[in-house]
N, C-alpha and C positions, 0 to 999 in steps of 0.2 A: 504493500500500500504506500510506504514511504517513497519506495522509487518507484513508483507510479507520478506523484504527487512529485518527486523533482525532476522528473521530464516532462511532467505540463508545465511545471517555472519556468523550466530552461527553454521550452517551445512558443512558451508566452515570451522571455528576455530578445528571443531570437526573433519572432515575429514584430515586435515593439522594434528593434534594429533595424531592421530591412526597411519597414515604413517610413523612417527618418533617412535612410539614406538613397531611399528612391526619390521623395520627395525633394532630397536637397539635391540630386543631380538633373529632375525637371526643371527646379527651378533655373540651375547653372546652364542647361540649355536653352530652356528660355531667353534666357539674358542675354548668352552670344547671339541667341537669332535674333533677336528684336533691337541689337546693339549695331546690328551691321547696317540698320536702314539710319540709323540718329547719325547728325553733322558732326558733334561732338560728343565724345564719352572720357569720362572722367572719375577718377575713384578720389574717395571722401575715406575719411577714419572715426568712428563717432568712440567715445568714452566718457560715459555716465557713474554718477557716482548717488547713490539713490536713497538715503535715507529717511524712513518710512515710521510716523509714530500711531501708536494705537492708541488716542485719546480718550475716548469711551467703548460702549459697547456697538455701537452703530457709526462712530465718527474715525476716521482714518485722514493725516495730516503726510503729504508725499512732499518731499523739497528734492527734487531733483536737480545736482550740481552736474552739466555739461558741457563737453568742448567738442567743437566738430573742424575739420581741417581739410579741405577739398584742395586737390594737387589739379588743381583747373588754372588758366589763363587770363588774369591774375589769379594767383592762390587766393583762397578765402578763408578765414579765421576768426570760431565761432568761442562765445563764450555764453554757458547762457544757466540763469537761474530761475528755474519752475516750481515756484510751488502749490501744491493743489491739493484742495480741502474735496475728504470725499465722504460721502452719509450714504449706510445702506439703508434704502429706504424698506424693502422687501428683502428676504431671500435672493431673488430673482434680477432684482431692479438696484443700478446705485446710481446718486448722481452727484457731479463734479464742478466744480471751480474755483476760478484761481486768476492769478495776476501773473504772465509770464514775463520776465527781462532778457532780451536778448542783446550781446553786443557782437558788433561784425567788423573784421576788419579787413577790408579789403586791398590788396597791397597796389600800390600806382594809380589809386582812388579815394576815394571817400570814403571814412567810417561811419557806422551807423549804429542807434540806438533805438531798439525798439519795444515799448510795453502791449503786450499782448493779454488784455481780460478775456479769458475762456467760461464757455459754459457746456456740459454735457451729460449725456446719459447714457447707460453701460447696461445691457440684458446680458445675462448669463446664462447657462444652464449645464450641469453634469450629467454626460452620458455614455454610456456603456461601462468599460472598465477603468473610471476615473477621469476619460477624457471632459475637459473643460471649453466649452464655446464662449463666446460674448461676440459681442456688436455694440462697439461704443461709435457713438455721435455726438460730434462738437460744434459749438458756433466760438471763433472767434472775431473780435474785433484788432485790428492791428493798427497799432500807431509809433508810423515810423520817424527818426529823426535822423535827418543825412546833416553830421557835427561839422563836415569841412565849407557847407554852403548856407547850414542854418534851417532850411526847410524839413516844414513836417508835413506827412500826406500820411490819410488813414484811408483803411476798408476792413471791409469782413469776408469772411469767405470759412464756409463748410466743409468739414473733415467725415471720412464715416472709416473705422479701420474693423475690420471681420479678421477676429481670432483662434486657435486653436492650441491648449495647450495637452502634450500627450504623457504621462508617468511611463515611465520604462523600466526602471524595478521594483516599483509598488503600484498599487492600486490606488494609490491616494498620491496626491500633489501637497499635502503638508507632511506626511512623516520625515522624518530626519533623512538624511541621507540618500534622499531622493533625486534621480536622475529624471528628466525630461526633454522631452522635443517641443519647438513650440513655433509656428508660424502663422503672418498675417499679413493680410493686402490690407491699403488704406488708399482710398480716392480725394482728393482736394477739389473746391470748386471757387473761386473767388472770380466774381466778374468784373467788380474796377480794377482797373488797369493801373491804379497811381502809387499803390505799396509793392516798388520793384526789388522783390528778393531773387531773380534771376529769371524767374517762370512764374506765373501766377493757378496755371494747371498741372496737377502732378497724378501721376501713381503711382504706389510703393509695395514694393515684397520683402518679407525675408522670412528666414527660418535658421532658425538655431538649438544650438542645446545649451540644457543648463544645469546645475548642480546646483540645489537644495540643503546645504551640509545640516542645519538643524534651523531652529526657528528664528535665530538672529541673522544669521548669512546664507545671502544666496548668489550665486554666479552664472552670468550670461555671455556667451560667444555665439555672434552670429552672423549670418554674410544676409544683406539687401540689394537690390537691384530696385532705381528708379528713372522712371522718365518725366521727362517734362514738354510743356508747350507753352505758348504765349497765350492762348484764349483756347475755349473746346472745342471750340471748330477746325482748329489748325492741325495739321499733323506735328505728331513729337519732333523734337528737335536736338534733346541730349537725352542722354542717358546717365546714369552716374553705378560703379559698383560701392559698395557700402561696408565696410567690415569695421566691424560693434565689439564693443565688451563695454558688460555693465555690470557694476557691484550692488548687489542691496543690502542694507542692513535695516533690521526691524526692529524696535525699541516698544516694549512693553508699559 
């Protein structure tokens, strides 16, 4: 009975593998195919540093500390602090907001300063063997400030990013010592044209793994692929590859 019971583990650890590693070389063909018709393609490095407090029993406080560094023409150089208040309102339902600061620096241009108020809502649901879905939706407003010329120009524009996260040697996404796979597409939509952060239309992938060590820390590596365009009517016009690593730590 015992080795019965560790060959279905081992054919469940085995089948949890293959899924994350088929999915991450779709994705990587994807990207070359759809990279070959973009003008420009360019890779970016993102590193977050994510510290996460549990303030009540339904209130959750995220300050996400980030720097992003795209090797494009000019380089670009991100610096940016997010923090966002989240309340599960249901089980099912939580919702979000927050005041974003982004600073940019553009090299052989102008710097930029941007506050970004967000507002959003995140559906979840657990299904099958601990897998986790969500479907967050955002509205922000963005108000940018270009520091070398003085000018500010604002808009809003809509986010929707569809998740998946998968447990690969447990059944649960909180036990300690928990590996996972986890990927998600996000669409952008902003139709003023006057807050120019390179493209105002985007979509985004990625998928990665991460390590769960116990309930204070957790670690993410992951590879993205995005494109962009100037309005949704247009066809894309870059591309960017994306590789991530992000630390969380949770505070009780």
């Amino acid at each position: 009975m015992k080795r019965s019971s560790g060959f279905y583990a081992l054919g469940y650890l085995v089948g949890r593998w293959r899924l994350l590693m088929t999915f991450l070389a779709i994705l990587l063909m994807a990207g070359a195919a759809r990279g070959q018709s973009e003008t420009q393609r360019d890779t970016q490095v993102w590193v977050d540093y994510d510290p996460t407090w549990r303030l009540r029993e339904r209130w959750t406080l995220d300050v996400d500390i980030a720097s992003r560094y795209a090797f494009s023409d000019p380089p670009i150089w991100q610096i940016r602090l997010q923090p966002t208040l989240e309340y599960s309102l249901r089980k099912w339902i939580d919702l979000t907001g927050g005041v974003w600061f982004i600073y940019s620096a553009q090299f052989d241009t102008f710097d930029r300063l941007e506050i970004r108020p967000i507002v959003g809502v995140r559906v979840k649901r657990d299904v099958g063997r601990g897998i986790r879905l969500s479907n967050l939706f955002r509205a922000e407003y963005r108000i940018q400030r270009n520091l070398g010329m003085g000018e500010t120009v604002t808009a809003g524009r809509l986010r929707n990013r569809i998740q998946a996260m998968i447990p690969i040697n447990h059944r649960s996404l909180s036990e300690d010592d928990t590996w996972y796979a986890f990927a998600d597409a996000e669409w952008f939509w902003q139709r003023d044209q006057q807050v120019d952060d390179g493209f105002n239309s985007r979509r985004r992938y990625r998928a990665g793994i991460a390590w769960r060590k116990n309930s204070t820390w957790t670690y993410q590596l992951y590879y993205g692929f995005q494109r962009s365009r100037n309005t949704a009517t247009e066809s894309f016009t870059t591309a960017d590859d994306i590789i991530g690593f992000t630390l969380i730590q949770t505070f009780k």
